[in-house]
C-alpha positions as CSV (number, residue, x, y, z in Angstrom):
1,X,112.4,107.0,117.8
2,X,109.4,109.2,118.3
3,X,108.4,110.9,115.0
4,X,109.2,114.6,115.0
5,X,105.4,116.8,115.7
6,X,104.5,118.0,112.7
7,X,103.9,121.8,112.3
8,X,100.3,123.0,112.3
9,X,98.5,126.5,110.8
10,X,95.1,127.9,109.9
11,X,93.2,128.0,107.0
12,X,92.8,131.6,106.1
13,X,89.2,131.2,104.7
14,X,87.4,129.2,107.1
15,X,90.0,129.0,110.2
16,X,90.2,125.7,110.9
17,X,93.8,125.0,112.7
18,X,95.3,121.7,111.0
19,X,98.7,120.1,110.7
20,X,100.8,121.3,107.7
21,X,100.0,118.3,105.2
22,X,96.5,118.5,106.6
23,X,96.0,121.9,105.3
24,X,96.8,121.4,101.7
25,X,94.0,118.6,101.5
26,X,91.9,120.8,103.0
27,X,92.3,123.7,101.3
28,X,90.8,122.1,97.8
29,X,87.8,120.7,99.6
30,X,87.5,123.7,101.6
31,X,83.4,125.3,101.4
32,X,84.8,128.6,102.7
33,X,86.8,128.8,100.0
34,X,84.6,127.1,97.1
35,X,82.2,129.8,98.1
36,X,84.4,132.5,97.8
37,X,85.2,131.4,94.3
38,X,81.9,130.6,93.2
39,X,80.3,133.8,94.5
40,X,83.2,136.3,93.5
41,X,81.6,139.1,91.2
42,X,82.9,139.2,87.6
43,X,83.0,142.5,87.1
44,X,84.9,143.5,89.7
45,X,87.5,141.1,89.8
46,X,89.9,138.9,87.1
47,X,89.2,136.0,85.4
48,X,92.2,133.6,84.2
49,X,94.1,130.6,85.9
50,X,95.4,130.9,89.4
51,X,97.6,128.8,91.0
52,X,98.1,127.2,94.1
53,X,101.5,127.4,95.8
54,X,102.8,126.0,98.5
55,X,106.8,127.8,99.8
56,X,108.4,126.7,102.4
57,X,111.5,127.4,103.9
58,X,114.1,125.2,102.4
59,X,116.5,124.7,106.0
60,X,113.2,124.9,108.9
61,X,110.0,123.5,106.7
62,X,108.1,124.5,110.3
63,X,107.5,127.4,108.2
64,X,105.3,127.8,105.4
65,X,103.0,129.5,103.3
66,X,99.9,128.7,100.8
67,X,99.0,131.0,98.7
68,X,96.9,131.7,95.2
69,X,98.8,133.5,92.8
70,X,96.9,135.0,89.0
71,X,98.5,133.7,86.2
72,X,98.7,137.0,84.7
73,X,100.7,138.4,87.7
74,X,105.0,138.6,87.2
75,X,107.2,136.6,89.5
76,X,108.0,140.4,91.1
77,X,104.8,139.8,92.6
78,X,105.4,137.1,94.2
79,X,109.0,138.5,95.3
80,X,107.1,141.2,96.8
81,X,104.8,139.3,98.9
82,X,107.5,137.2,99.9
83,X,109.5,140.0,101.1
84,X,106.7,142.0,102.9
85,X,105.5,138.4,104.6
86,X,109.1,137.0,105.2
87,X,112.1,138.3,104.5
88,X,112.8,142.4,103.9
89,X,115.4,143.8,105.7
90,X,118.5,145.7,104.2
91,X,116.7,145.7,100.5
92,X,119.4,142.3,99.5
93,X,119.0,141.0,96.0
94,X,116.5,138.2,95.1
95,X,116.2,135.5,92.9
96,X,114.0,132.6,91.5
97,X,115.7,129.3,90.0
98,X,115.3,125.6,88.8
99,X,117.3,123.4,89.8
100,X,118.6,124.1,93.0
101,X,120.8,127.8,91.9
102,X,122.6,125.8,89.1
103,X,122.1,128.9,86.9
104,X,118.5,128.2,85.5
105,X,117.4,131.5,86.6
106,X,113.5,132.8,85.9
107,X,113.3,136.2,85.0
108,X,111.2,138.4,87.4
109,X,109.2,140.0,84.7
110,X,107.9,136.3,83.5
111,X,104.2,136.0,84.4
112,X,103.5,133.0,86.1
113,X,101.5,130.9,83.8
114,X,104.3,131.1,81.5
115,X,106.3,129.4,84.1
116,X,104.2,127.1,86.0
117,X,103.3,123.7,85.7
118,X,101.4,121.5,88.7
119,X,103.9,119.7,90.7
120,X,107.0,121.2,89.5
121,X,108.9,123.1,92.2
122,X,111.2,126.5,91.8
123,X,113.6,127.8,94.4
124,X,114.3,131.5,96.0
125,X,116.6,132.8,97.3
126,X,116.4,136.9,99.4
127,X,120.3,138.0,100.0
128,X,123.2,136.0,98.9
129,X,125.1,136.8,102.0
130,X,123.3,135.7,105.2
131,X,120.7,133.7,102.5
132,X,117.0,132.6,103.1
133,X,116.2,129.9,100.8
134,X,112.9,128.9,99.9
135,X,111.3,126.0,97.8
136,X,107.9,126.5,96.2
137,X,105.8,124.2,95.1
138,X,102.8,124.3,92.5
139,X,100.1,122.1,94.2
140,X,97.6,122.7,91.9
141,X,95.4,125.2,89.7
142,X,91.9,126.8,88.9
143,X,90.5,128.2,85.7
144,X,87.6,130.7,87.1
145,X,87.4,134.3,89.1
146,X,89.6,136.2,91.4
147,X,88.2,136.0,94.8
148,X,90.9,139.5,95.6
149,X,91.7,142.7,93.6
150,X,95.0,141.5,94.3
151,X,97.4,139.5,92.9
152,X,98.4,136.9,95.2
153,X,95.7,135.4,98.1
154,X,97.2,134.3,101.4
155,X,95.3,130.8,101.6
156,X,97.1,129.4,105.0
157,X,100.4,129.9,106.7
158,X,102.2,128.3,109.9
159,X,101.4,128.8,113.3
160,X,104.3,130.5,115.4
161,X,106.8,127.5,116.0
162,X,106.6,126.7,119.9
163,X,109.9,128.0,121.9
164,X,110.4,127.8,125.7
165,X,112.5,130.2,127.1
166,X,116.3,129.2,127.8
167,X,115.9,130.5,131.9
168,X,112.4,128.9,133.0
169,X,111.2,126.8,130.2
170,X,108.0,128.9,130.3
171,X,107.0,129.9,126.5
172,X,109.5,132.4,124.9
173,X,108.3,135.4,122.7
174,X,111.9,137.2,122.4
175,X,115.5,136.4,120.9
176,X,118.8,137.6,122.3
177,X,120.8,138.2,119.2
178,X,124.4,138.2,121.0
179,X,123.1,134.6,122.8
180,X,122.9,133.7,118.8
181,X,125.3,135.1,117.3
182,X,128.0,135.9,120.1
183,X,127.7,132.4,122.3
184,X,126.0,130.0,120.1
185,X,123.3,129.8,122.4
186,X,119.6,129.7,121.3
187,X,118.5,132.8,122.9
188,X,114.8,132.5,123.2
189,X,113.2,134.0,126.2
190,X,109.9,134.7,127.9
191,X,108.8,138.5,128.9
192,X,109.9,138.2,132.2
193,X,113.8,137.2,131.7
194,X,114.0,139.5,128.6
195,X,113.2,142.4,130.9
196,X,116.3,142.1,132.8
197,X,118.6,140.2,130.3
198,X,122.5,141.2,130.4
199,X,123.2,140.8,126.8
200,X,123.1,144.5,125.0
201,X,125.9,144.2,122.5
202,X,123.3,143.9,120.3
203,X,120.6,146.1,121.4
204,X,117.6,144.6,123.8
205,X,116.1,141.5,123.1
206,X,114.1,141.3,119.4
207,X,110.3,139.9,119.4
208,X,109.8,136.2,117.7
209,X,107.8,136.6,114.9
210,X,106.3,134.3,112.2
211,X,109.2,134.3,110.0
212,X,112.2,132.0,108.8
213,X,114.3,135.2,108.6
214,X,114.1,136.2,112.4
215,X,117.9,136.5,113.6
216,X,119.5,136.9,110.3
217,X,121.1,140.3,109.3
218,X,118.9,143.2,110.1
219,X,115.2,141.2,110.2
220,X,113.1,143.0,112.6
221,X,109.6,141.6,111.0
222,X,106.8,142.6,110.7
223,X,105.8,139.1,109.2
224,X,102.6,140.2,108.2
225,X,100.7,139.7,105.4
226,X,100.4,142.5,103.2
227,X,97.4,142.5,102.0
């Protein structure tokens, strides 16, 4: 059996495109980034531990995210980003765990060096109705300098997973909702069959964007970072 081609995505510092378990080996040998951190300006920016995380989502791994996160910063930072890069649409509830939602819940005002440790892993979960569930995992961490005012540093994410539209096979970019959620069909399309596509129960064809969440609830993106 052929093995299944593994995701790829760019490093956010120097660019380079490389497959998903490439990525996190690059990223600590990385001079882009060991620049940035050596030549970040200490009055201007923190000082403290940061750590590096890798999430993923828990049902379609293809996606995923690795990002630097200060020590000093509360989980509700993190749930922010996440939602802003991922997952926001109707406002749903949120919620970090150990242990797979067993009831070992973290508190979102808990900074995160009072709950990480390198290589333990912590699950999410945005909307406990139509759920996305993420796993995170702390790969590693720094003592040194902020290389952001912000809290969190997107480090690398996924490349758009490859779709070919359902009519010509040519590469989709939209998603019939009622071929989802109506017929049980896929849905994926390119520009030109979207166009003219009879399926409207559920408004015109939605764009395919960068994110687990696209075709659950009310997701319309923008899957950007934001910041």
């Amino acid at each position: 059996m052929a093995r299944k081609k593994q995701s790829r995505g760019n490093c956010a510092y120097c660019g380079v495109n490389l497959s998903k378990s490439g990525i996190t080996k690059h990223l600590s040998s990385c001079d882009n980034r060991i620049e940035a951190i050596e030549t970040a300006n200490p009055k201007s920016v923190r000082q403290g531990t940061f750590y590096h995380l890798q999430v993923q989502d828990c049902w379609n791994p293809g996606f995923w995210l690795h990002l630097e996160m200060d020590g000093n910063a509360s989980l509700k930072k993190l749930d922010d980003y996440l939602r802003a890069i991922w997952l926001e649409c109707c406002g749903h509830l949120s919620e970090f765990s150990i242990g797979k939602w067993t009831g070992n819940n973290i508190a979102m005002s808990r900074k995160a060096g009072a709950v990480f440790r390198i290589g333990m892993e912590i699950d999410y979960v945005y909307d406990f109705g139509t759920s996305s569930e993420l796993s995170i995992k702390v790969v590693n961490a720094r003592e040194g300098k902020s290389t952001t005012r912000y809290p969190i540093a997107l480090m690398a994410r996924n490349d758009p997973p490859e779709a070919l539209c359902v009519e010509c096979g040519k590469p989709a970019s939209w998603l019939c909702i009622e071929c989802l959620y109506e017929h049980e069909q896929e849905g994926v399309l390119c520009g030109k069959h979207a166009k003219n596509h009879p399926h409207e129960n559920y408004g015109d064809p939605m764009p395919l964007l960068n994110s687990p969440r696209v075709g659950m609830c009310g997701y319309d993106g923008p899957a950007d970072p934001p910041y």
